[in-house]
C-alpha positions as semicolon CSV with decimal commas, in nm:
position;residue;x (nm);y (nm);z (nm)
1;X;8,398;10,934;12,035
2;X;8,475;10,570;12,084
3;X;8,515;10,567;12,452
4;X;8,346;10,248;12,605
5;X;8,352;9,914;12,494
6;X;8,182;9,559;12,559
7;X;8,207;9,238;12,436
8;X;7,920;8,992;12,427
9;X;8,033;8,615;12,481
10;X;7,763;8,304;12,452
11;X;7,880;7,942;12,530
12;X;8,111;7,807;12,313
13;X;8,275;8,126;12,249
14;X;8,587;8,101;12,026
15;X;8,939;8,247;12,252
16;X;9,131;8,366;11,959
17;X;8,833;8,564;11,819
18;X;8,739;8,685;12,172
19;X;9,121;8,755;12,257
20;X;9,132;9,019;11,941
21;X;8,851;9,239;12,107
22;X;9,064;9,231;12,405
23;X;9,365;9,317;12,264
24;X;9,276;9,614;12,128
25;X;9,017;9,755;12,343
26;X;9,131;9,594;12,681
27;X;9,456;9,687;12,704
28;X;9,623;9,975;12,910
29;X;9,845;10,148;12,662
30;X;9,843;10,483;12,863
31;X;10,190;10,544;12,901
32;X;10,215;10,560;12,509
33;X;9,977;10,812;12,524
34;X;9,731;10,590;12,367
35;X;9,356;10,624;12,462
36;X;9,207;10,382;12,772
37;X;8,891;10,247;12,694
38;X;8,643;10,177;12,954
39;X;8,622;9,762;12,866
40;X;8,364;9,518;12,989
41;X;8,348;9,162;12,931
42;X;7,984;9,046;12,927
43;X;7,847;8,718;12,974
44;X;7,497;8,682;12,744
45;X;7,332;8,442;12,947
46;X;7,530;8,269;13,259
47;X;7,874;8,287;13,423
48;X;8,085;8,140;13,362
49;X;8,070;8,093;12,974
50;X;8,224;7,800;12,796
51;X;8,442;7,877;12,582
52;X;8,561;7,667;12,298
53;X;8,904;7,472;12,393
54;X;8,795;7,334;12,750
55;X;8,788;7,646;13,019
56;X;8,581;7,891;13,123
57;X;8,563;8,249;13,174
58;X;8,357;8,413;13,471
59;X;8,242;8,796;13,445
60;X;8,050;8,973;13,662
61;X;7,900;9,177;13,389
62;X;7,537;9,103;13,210
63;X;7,329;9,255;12,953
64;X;7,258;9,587;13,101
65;X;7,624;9,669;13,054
66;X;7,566;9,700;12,700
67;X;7,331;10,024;12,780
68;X;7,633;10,244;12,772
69;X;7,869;10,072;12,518
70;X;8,000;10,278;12,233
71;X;8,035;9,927;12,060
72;X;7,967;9,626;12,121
73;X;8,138;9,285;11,974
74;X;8,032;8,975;11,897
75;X;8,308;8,735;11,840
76;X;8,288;8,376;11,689
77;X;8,124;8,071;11,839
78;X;8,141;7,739;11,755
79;X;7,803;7,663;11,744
80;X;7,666;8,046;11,620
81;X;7,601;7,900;11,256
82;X;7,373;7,628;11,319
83;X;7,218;7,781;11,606
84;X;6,848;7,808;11,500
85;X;6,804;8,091;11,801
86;X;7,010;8,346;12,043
87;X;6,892;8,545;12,348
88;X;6,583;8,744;12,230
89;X;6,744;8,971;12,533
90;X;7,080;8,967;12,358
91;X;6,924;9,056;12,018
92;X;6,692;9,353;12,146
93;X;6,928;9,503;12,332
94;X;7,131;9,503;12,027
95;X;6,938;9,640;11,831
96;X;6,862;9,895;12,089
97;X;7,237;9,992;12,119
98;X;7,179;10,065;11,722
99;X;6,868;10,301;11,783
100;X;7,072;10,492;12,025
101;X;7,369;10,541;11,775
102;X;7,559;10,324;11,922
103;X;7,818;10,058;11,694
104;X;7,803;9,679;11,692
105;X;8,085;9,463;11,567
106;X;8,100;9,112;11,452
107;X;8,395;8,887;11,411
108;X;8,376;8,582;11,181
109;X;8,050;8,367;11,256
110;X;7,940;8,667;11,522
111;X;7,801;8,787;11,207
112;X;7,476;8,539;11,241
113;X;7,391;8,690;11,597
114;X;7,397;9,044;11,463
115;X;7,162;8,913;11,155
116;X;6,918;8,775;11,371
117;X;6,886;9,106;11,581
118;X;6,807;9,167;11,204
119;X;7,093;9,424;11,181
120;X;7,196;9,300;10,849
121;X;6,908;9,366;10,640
122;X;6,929;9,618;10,354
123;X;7,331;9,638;10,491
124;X;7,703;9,464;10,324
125;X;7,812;9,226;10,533
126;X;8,114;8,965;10,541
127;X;8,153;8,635;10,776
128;X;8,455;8,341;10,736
129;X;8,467;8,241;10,363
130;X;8,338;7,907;10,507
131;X;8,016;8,009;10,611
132;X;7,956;8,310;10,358
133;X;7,710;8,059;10,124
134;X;7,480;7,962;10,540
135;X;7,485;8,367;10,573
136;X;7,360;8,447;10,267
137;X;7,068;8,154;10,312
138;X;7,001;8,240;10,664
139;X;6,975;8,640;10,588
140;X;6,824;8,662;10,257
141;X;6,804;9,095;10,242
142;X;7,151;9,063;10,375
143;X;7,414;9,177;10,098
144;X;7,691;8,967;10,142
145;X;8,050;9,046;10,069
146;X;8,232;8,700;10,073
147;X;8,583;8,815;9,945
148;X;8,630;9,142;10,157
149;X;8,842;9,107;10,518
150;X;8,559;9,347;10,684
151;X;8,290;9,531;10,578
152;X;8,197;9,877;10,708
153;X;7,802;9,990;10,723
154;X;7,816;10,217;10,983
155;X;7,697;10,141;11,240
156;X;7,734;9,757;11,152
157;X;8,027;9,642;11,116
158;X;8,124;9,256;11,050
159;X;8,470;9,098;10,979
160;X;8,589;8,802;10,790
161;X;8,741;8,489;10,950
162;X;8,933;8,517;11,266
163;X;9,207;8,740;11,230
164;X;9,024;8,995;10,990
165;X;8,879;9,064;11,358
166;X;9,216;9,281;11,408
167;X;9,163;9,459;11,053
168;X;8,810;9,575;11,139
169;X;8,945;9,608;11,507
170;X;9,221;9,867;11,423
171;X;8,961;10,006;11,097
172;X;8,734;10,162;11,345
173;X;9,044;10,267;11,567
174;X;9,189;10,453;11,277
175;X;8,831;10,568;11,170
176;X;8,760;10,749;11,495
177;X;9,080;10,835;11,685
178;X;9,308;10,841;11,390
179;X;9,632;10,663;11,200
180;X;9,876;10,746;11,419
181;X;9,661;10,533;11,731
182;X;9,567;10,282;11,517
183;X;9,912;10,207;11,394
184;X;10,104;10,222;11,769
185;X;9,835;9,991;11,857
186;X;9,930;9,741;11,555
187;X;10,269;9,783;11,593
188;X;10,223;9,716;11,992
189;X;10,022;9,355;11,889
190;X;10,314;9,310;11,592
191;X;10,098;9,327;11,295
192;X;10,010;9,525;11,000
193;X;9,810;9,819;11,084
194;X;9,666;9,747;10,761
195;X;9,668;9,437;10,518
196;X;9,632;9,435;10,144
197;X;9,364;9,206;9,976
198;X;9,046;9,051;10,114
199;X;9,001;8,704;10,268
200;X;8,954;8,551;9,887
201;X;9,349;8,492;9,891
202;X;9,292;8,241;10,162
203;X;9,029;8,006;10,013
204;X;9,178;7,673;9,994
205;X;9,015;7,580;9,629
206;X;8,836;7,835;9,380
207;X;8,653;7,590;9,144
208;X;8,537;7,186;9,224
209;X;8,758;6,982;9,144
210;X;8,694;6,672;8,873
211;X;8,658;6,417;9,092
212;X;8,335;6,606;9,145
213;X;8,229;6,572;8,805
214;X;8,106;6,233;8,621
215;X;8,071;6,312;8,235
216;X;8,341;6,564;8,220
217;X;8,602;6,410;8,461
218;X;8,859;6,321;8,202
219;X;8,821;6,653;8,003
220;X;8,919;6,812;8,356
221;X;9,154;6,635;8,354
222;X;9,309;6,714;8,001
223;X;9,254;7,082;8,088
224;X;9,435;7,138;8,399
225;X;9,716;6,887;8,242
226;X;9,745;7,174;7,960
227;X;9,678;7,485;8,154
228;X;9,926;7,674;7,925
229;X;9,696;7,572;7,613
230;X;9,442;7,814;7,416
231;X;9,136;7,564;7,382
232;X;8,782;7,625;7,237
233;X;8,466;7,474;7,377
234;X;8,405;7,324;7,012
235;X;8,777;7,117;7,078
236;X;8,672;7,012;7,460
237;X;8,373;6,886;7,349
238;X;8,515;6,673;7,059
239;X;8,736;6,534;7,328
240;X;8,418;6,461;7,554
241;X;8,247;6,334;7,277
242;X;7,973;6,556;7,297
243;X;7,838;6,854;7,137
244;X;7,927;7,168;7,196
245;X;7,605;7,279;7,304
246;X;7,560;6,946;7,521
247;X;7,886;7,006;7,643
248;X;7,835;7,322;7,780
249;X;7,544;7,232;7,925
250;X;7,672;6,929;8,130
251;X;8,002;7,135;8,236
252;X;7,730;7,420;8,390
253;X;7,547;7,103;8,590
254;X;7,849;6,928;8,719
255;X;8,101;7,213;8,817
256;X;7,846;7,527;8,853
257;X;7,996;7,729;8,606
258;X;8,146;7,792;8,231
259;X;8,419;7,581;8,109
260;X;8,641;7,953;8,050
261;X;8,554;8,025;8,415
262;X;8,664;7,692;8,544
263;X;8,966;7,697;8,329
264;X;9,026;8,091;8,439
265;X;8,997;7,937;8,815
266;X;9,265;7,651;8,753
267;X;9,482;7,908;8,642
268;X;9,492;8,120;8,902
269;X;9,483;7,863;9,153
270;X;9,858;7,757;8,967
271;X;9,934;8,104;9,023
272;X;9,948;8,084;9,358
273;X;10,116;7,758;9,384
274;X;10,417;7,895;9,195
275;X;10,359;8,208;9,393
276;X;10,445;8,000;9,694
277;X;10,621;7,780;9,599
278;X;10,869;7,904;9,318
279;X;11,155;8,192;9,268
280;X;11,005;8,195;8,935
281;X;10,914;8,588;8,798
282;X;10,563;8,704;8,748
283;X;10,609;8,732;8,376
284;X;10,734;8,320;8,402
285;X;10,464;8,201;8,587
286;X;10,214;8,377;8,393
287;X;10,321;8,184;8,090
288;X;10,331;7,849;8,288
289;X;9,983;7,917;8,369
290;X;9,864;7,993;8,086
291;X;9,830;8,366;8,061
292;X;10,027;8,459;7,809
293;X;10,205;8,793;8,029
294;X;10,239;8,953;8,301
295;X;9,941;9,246;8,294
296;X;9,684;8,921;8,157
297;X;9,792;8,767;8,501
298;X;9,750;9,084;8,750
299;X;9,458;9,168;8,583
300;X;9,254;8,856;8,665
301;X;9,475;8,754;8,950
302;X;9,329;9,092;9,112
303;X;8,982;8,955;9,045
304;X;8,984;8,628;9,164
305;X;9,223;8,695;9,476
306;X;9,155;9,057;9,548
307;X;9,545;9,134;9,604
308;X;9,865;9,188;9,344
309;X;10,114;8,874;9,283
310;X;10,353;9,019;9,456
311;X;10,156;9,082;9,712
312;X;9,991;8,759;9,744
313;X;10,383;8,597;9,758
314;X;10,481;8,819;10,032
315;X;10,236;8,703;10,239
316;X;10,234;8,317;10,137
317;X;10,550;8,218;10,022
318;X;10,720;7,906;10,156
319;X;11,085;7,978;10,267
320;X;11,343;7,713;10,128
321;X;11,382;7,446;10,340
Protein backbone atom coordinates (compact mmCIF):
# COMPACT_ATOMS: atom_id res chain seq x y z
CA UNK A 1 0.00 0.00 0.00
CA UNK A 2 1.23 3.40 -1.01
CA UNK A 3 1.60 4.91 2.36
CA UNK A 4 4.90 7.02 2.53
CA UNK A 5 6.28 9.27 0.20
CA UNK A 6 9.59 11.35 -0.57
CA UNK A 7 10.72 13.55 -2.96
CA UNK A 8 14.35 13.92 -3.95
CA UNK A 9 15.35 17.63 -4.97
CA UNK A 10 19.11 18.53 -6.41
CA UNK A 11 20.05 22.22 -7.14
CA UNK A 12 18.34 23.73 -9.72
CA UNK A 13 15.25 21.90 -9.09
CA UNK A 14 12.30 22.96 -11.30
CA UNK A 15 9.02 24.47 -8.73
CA UNK A 16 6.25 23.54 -10.99
CA UNK A 17 7.53 19.95 -11.43
CA UNK A 18 8.41 19.74 -7.70
CA UNK A 19 4.99 21.50 -6.72
CA UNK A 20 2.99 18.42 -8.58
CA UNK A 21 4.62 15.80 -6.13
CA UNK A 22 3.41 18.01 -3.46
CA UNK A 23 0.17 18.45 -4.49
CA UNK A 24 -0.80 15.19 -4.55
CA UNK A 25 1.12 13.48 -1.96
CA UNK A 26 1.58 16.50 0.49
CA UNK A 27 -1.59 17.57 0.99
CA UNK A 28 -4.03 16.92 3.98
CA UNK A 29 -7.23 15.90 2.34
CA UNK A 30 -8.48 13.98 5.51
CA UNK A 31 -11.66 15.46 6.01
CA UNK A 32 -12.70 14.11 2.47
CA UNK A 33 -11.89 10.95 3.66
CA UNK A 34 -9.01 10.84 1.40
CA UNK A 35 -5.80 8.93 2.48
CA UNK A 36 -2.76 11.10 4.41
CA UNK A 37 0.44 10.21 3.23
CA UNK A 38 3.38 10.35 5.40
CA UNK A 39 5.44 13.16 2.96
CA UNK A 40 9.07 14.12 3.18
CA UNK A 41 10.84 16.60 1.25
CA UNK A 42 14.50 15.57 0.83
CA UNK A 43 17.37 17.56 0.00
CA UNK A 44 20.08 15.20 -2.18
CA UNK A 45 23.05 16.89 -1.22
CA UNK A 46 22.80 20.36 0.92
CA UNK A 47 20.10 22.60 2.42
CA UNK A 48 18.92 24.64 1.24
CA UNK A 49 18.54 23.58 -2.52
CA UNK A 50 18.33 26.06 -5.34
CA UNK A 51 15.69 25.86 -7.05
CA UNK A 52 15.17 27.13 -10.51
CA UNK A 53 13.40 30.79 -10.48
CA UNK A 54 15.68 32.52 -7.72
CA UNK A 55 14.72 30.99 -4.02
CA UNK A 56 15.47 28.36 -2.06
CA UNK A 57 13.96 25.66 -0.16
CA UNK A 58 15.47 24.33 3.25
CA UNK A 59 14.52 20.66 4.55
CA UNK A 60 15.70 19.03 7.28
CA UNK A 61 15.45 15.71 5.61
CA UNK A 62 18.55 13.75 3.76
CA UNK A 63 19.09 10.58 2.04
CA UNK A 64 18.34 8.15 4.72
CA UNK A 65 14.74 9.27 4.54
CA UNK A 66 14.40 7.50 1.42
CA UNK A 67 14.96 4.03 3.48
CA UNK A 68 11.30 3.88 4.21
CA UNK A 69 9.66 5.58 1.15
CA UNK A 70 6.98 3.68 -0.69
CA UNK A 71 8.08 6.00 -3.66
CA UNK A 72 10.25 8.19 -4.28
CA UNK A 73 10.20 11.22 -7.01
CA UNK A 74 12.47 12.81 -8.92
CA UNK A 75 11.20 15.93 -10.45
CA UNK A 76 12.85 18.09 -13.25
CA UNK A 77 16.02 20.11 -13.04
CA UNK A 78 17.35 22.48 -15.12
CA UNK A 79 20.58 21.26 -15.45
CA UNK A 80 19.62 17.14 -15.05
CA UNK A 81 20.20 16.67 -18.95
CA UNK A 82 23.59 17.80 -19.39
CA UNK A 83 24.70 16.79 -16.12
CA UNK A 84 27.52 14.26 -16.91
CA UNK A 85 27.08 12.87 -13.01
CA UNK A 86 24.52 12.82 -9.84
CA UNK A 87 25.14 11.70 -6.22
CA UNK A 88 26.56 8.13 -6.45
CA UNK A 89 24.65 8.26 -2.81
CA UNK A 90 21.48 9.46 -4.51
CA UNK A 91 21.72 6.76 -7.24
CA UNK A 92 22.48 3.68 -4.85
CA UNK A 93 20.09 4.40 -2.59
CA UNK A 94 17.79 4.42 -5.44
CA UNK A 95 18.38 1.65 -6.66
CA UNK A 96 18.26 0.17 -3.27
CA UNK A 97 14.66 1.49 -2.69
CA UNK A 98 14.03 -0.75 -6.04
CA UNK A 99 15.63 -4.01 -4.48
CA UNK A 100 13.42 -3.58 -1.55
CA UNK A 101 10.19 -3.26 -3.72
CA UNK A 102 9.91 -0.07 -3.27
CA UNK A 103 8.59 2.57 -6.47
CA UNK A 104 10.58 5.43 -7.98
CA UNK A 105 8.99 8.16 -10.04
CA UNK A 106 10.37 10.57 -12.48
CA UNK A 107 8.89 13.72 -13.81
CA UNK A 108 10.12 15.19 -17.12
CA UNK A 109 14.09 15.41 -17.20
CA UNK A 110 14.05 13.42 -13.56
CA UNK A 111 14.05 10.66 -15.95
CA UNK A 112 18.09 10.99 -16.54
CA UNK A 113 18.75 10.61 -12.65
CA UNK A 114 16.71 7.43 -12.49
CA UNK A 115 18.76 6.14 -15.79
CA UNK A 116 21.92 6.67 -14.29
CA UNK A 117 20.97 4.67 -11.05
CA UNK A 118 20.62 2.47 -14.26
CA UNK A 119 16.89 1.90 -13.52
CA UNK A 120 15.99 2.25 -17.08
CA UNK A 121 17.71 -0.50 -18.68
CA UNK A 122 15.75 -3.33 -20.31
CA UNK A 123 12.50 -0.89 -19.07
CA UNK A 124 9.87 1.84 -21.36
CA UNK A 125 10.51 4.98 -20.41
CA UNK A 126 9.24 8.63 -21.43
CA UNK A 127 10.98 12.21 -20.58
CA UNK A 128 9.78 15.94 -22.18
CA UNK A 129 9.47 15.49 -26.00
CA UNK A 130 12.47 17.90 -25.97
CA UNK A 131 14.91 15.78 -24.54
CA UNK A 132 13.45 12.25 -25.67
CA UNK A 133 16.34 12.09 -28.75
CA UNK A 134 19.56 13.07 -25.25
CA UNK A 135 17.59 10.06 -23.35
CA UNK A 136 17.67 7.72 -25.83
CA UNK A 137 21.68 8.62 -26.50
CA UNK A 138 22.50 8.82 -22.92
CA UNK A 139 20.61 5.31 -22.03
CA UNK A 140 21.15 3.20 -24.95
CA UNK A 141 19.17 -0.32 -23.38
CA UNK A 142 16.63 2.22 -22.36
CA UNK A 143 13.31 1.76 -24.51
CA UNK A 144 12.07 5.00 -25.00
CA UNK A 145 8.49 6.03 -25.44
CA UNK A 146 8.66 9.69 -26.80
CA UNK A 147 4.86 10.19 -27.60
CA UNK A 148 3.25 8.64 -24.38
CA UNK A 149 2.31 11.28 -21.24
CA UNK A 150 3.85 8.50 -18.71
CA UNK A 151 5.04 5.29 -18.90
CA UNK A 152 4.38 2.56 -16.32
CA UNK A 153 7.20 -0.35 -15.65
CA UNK A 154 6.47 -1.14 -12.37
CA UNK A 155 8.34 -0.28 -10.28
CA UNK A 156 9.74 2.59 -12.61
CA UNK A 157 7.75 4.90 -13.46
CA UNK A 158 8.70 8.18 -15.61
CA UNK A 159 6.40 10.98 -16.96
CA UNK A 160 6.48 13.26 -19.89
CA UNK A 161 7.03 17.04 -19.70
CA UNK A 162 5.87 18.93 -16.73
CA UNK A 163 2.37 18.51 -16.23
CA UNK A 164 2.21 14.74 -17.39
CA UNK A 165 3.81 14.71 -13.71
CA UNK A 166 -0.02 14.97 -12.47
CA UNK A 167 -1.12 12.09 -15.01
CA UNK A 168 1.47 9.62 -13.69
CA UNK A 169 0.86 11.35 -10.20
CA UNK A 170 -2.91 10.50 -10.01
CA UNK A 171 -2.01 6.92 -12.40
CA UNK A 172 -0.37 5.38 -9.46
CA UNK A 173 -3.10 6.97 -7.08
CA UNK A 174 -5.81 5.28 -9.04
CA UNK A 175 -3.53 2.13 -9.49
CA UNK A 176 -3.19 1.47 -5.78
CA UNK A 177 -5.98 3.15 -3.76
CA UNK A 178 -8.50 3.28 -6.50
CA UNK A 179 -10.75 5.72 -9.02
CA UNK A 180 -12.81 7.11 -6.74
CA UNK A 181 -9.34 8.72 -4.66
CA UNK A 182 -7.72 9.43 -7.60
CA UNK A 183 -10.52 11.40 -9.10
CA UNK A 184 -11.50 13.59 -5.63
CA UNK A 185 -7.92 14.27 -5.67
CA UNK A 186 -8.07 15.67 -9.45
CA UNK A 187 -11.09 17.25 -9.02
CA UNK A 188 -9.61 18.92 -5.60
CA UNK A 189 -6.32 20.31 -7.93
CA UNK A 190 -9.14 21.17 -10.90
CA UNK A 191 -7.96 18.87 -13.51
CA UNK A 192 -8.75 15.85 -15.43
CA UNK A 193 -8.33 12.80 -13.44
CA UNK A 194 -7.37 11.49 -16.67
CA UNK A 195 -6.32 13.07 -20.12
CA UNK A 196 -6.72 11.60 -23.56
CA UNK A 197 -3.64 11.38 -25.95
CA UNK A 198 0.09 11.38 -25.22
CA UNK A 199 2.46 14.38 -25.16
CA UNK A 200 2.89 14.00 -29.26
CA UNK A 201 -0.17 16.56 -29.54
CA UNK A 202 2.07 19.14 -28.03
CA UNK A 203 5.18 19.07 -30.27
CA UNK A 204 5.51 22.37 -31.79
CA UNK A 205 6.66 20.96 -35.47
CA UNK A 206 6.45 17.19 -36.72
CA UNK A 207 8.75 17.31 -39.80
CA UNK A 208 11.88 20.11 -40.64
CA UNK A 209 10.85 22.58 -42.23
CA UNK A 210 12.41 23.72 -45.93
CA UNK A 211 14.38 26.26 -44.91
CA UNK A 212 16.30 23.28 -43.62
CA UNK A 213 16.72 21.80 -46.85
CA UNK A 214 19.08 23.15 -49.85
CA UNK A 215 18.26 21.02 -53.08
CA UNK A 216 14.69 20.43 -52.28
CA UNK A 217 13.69 23.84 -50.73
CA UNK A 218 11.44 24.98 -53.51
CA UNK A 219 9.75 21.52 -54.02
CA UNK A 220 8.81 22.02 -50.18
CA UNK A 221 7.68 24.63 -50.94
CA UNK A 222 5.31 23.61 -53.91
CA UNK A 223 4.13 20.76 -51.65
CA UNK A 224 2.92 22.36 -48.61
CA UNK A 225 1.46 25.24 -51.11
CA UNK A 226 -0.74 22.19 -52.57
CA UNK A 227 -1.32 20.10 -49.54
CA UNK A 228 -4.80 19.14 -50.96
CA UNK A 229 -2.94 17.64 -54.17
CA UNK A 230 -2.35 13.74 -54.98
CA UNK A 231 1.43 13.96 -56.20
CA UNK A 232 3.85 11.11 -57.21
CA UNK A 233 7.55 11.10 -56.45
CA UNK A 234 8.11 10.69 -60.39
CA UNK A 235 6.09 14.48 -60.68
CA UNK A 236 8.23 16.07 -57.56
CA UNK A 237 11.17 15.09 -59.01
CA UNK A 238 10.47 16.49 -62.55
CA UNK A 239 9.78 19.65 -60.68
CA UNK A 240 13.28 19.33 -58.82
CA UNK A 241 14.82 18.45 -61.82
CA UNK A 242 16.10 15.36 -60.70
CA UNK A 243 15.48 11.78 -60.97
CA UNK A 244 13.29 10.02 -59.21
CA UNK A 245 15.69 7.83 -57.71
CA UNK A 246 18.12 10.93 -57.01
CA UNK A 247 15.29 12.61 -55.73
CA UNK A 248 14.43 10.36 -53.22
CA UNK A 249 17.62 10.03 -52.17
CA UNK A 250 18.41 13.77 -51.51
CA UNK A 251 14.80 14.27 -49.80
CA UNK A 252 16.00 11.16 -47.20
CA UNK A 253 19.49 13.35 -46.58
CA UNK A 254 18.03 16.74 -46.14
CA UNK A 255 14.68 16.19 -44.17
CA UNK A 256 15.37 12.54 -42.55
CA UNK A 257 12.64 10.90 -44.06
CA UNK A 258 10.34 9.91 -47.29
CA UNK A 259 8.81 12.56 -49.30
CA UNK A 260 5.00 10.64 -48.43
CA UNK A 261 6.08 10.88 -44.77
CA UNK A 262 7.02 14.50 -44.92
CA UNK A 263 4.02 15.31 -46.94
CA UNK A 264 1.79 12.94 -44.40
CA UNK A 265 3.50 15.28 -41.54
CA UNK A 266 2.51 18.70 -43.29
CA UNK A 267 -0.81 17.47 -43.35
CA UNK A 268 -1.44 16.77 -40.13
CA UNK A 269 0.37 19.59 -38.83
CA UNK A 270 -2.64 21.75 -41.04
CA UNK A 271 -4.89 19.64 -39.17
CA UNK A 272 -4.27 21.03 -36.18
CA UNK A 273 -4.04 24.54 -37.26
CA UNK A 274 -7.64 24.41 -38.53
CA UNK A 275 -8.30 22.35 -35.46
CA UNK A 276 -7.44 25.46 -33.54
CA UNK A 277 -8.03 27.77 -35.31
CA UNK A 278 -11.29 27.14 -37.47
CA UNK A 279 -15.23 26.24 -36.85
CA UNK A 280 -14.60 24.27 -39.86
CA UNK A 281 -16.02 20.26 -39.55
CA UNK A 282 -13.70 17.34 -39.47
CA UNK A 283 -14.94 16.08 -42.79
CA UNK A 284 -13.93 20.03 -44.21
CA UNK A 285 -10.69 20.18 -42.91
CA UNK A 286 -9.81 16.81 -43.95
CA UNK A 287 -10.35 17.83 -47.51
CA UNK A 288 -8.41 21.17 -47.03
CA UNK A 289 -5.63 19.08 -45.93
CA UNK A 290 -5.53 16.89 -48.21
CA UNK A 291 -7.13 13.73 -46.96
CA UNK A 292 -9.73 13.17 -48.95
CA UNK A 293 -12.47 12.27 -45.65
CA UNK A 294 -13.02 12.15 -42.53
CA UNK A 295 -11.94 8.29 -41.37
CA UNK A 296 -8.43 8.98 -43.85
CA UNK A 297 -7.93 11.94 -41.33
CA UNK A 298 -8.65 10.11 -37.78
CA UNK A 299 -6.90 7.35 -38.91
CA UNK A 300 -3.48 8.98 -39.35
CA UNK A 301 -4.32 11.92 -37.18
CA UNK A 302 -4.43 9.09 -34.33
CA UNK A 303 -0.94 8.09 -35.40
CA UNK A 304 0.88 11.06 -35.60
CA UNK A 305 -0.88 12.88 -32.53
CA UNK A 306 -1.95 9.96 -30.42
CA UNK A 307 -5.54 11.61 -29.69
CA UNK A 308 -9.01 11.97 -31.94
CA UNK A 309 -9.71 15.51 -33.79
CA UNK A 310 -12.11 16.24 -31.68
CA UNK A 311 -10.26 15.60 -29.03
CA UNK A 312 -7.21 17.35 -29.98
CA UNK A 313 -9.72 20.72 -30.58
CA UNK A 314 -11.12 20.46 -27.21
CA UNK A 315 -8.08 20.79 -25.71
CA UNK A 316 -6.36 23.42 -28.17
CA UNK A 317 -8.78 25.46 -29.69
CA UNK A 318 -8.43 29.24 -29.72
CA UNK A 319 -11.68 30.99 -28.50
CA UNK A 320 -12.83 33.92 -30.88
CA UNK A 321 -11.45 36.93 -29.99
Amino acid sequence: MLKNVAVVLLDGVHPFEFGVVCEVFGVDRSEQGLPVYDFAVVAAERSPVQVHGGFTIDTPYRLDRLAEADLIAIPAGCNLPEQETYPADLLLALRDAVERGARVLSVCSGAFVLGAAGLLDGRGCTTHWRHTDALARRFPLARIEPDVLYVDEDPVITSAGTAAGIDACLHLVRKEQGSAVASAIARRMVVPPHREGGQAQYVDRPVPSRTQCDTVGEVLGWMERHLDREVTVEELAERAHMSPRTFARRFQQETGTTPYRWLLGQRVLLARELLEGTDDTVDTIAARAGFGNAATLRHHFGRWVGTTPQAYRRTFRVPAG
